[in-house]
Phi, psi and omega in degrees: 000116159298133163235205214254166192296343170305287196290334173299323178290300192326290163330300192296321173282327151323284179315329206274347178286321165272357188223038183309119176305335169258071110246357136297324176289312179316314198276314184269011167284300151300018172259316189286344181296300177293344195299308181278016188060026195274311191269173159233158193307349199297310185283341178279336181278307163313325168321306189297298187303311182298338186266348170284307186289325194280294211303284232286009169274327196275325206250303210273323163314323206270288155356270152334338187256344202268303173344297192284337196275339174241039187211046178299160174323298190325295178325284156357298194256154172311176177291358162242020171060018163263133233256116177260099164315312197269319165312308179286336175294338185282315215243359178291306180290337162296318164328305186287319185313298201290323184310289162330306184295300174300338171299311201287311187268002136315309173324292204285348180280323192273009176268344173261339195271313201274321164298316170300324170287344170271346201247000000 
């Protein structure tokens, strides 16, 4: 089964998001810092969280764009141009969702940033 050049861009874009080759080098470089004692876990784990928090702006920014582009006006509205309210109210709620989601995981980012700094 093939699949269509949509999903093939989608894929693709995923992966480089998710499996950026310097945010791999960076991480295994602060492995090898611990490994040699330069860091501490402490720091490697901030590493983890800042390339994790980077990954999930990169998904939700990316997310938001992929929404809108295949939910264009055109799209939006019905077989008669009158604007379908319940798509936009749905995506309008997904929207907010991902918003939450990114707040929450500031929150929880600047709450290990603020703990690493009392210890």
């Amino acid at each position: 089964m093939s699949i269509s050049p949509n999903e093939e861009i989608l894929t693709k874009t995923l992966e480089r998001m998710l499996f950026n080759e310097q945010d791999f080098t960076l991480l295994r470089g602060a492995i090898e810092d611990l490994a040699s004692r330069k860091i501490i876990a402490k720091e490697l784990r901030g590493l983890i969280v800042d390339l994790r928090l980077k990954i999930f702006k990169e998904l939700k920014e990316f997310f938001i764009f992929y929404i809108k582009e295949k939910h264009s006006p055109k799209v939006l509205s019905d077989s008669h141009g009158h604007p379908d309210v319940a798509l936009i109210e749905e995506l309008s709620e997904k929207n907010d969702l991902l918003e939450q989601l990114g707040q929450r995981m500031d929150a929880i980012y600047n709450n290990l940033k603020s703990k690493e700094s009392l210890e």
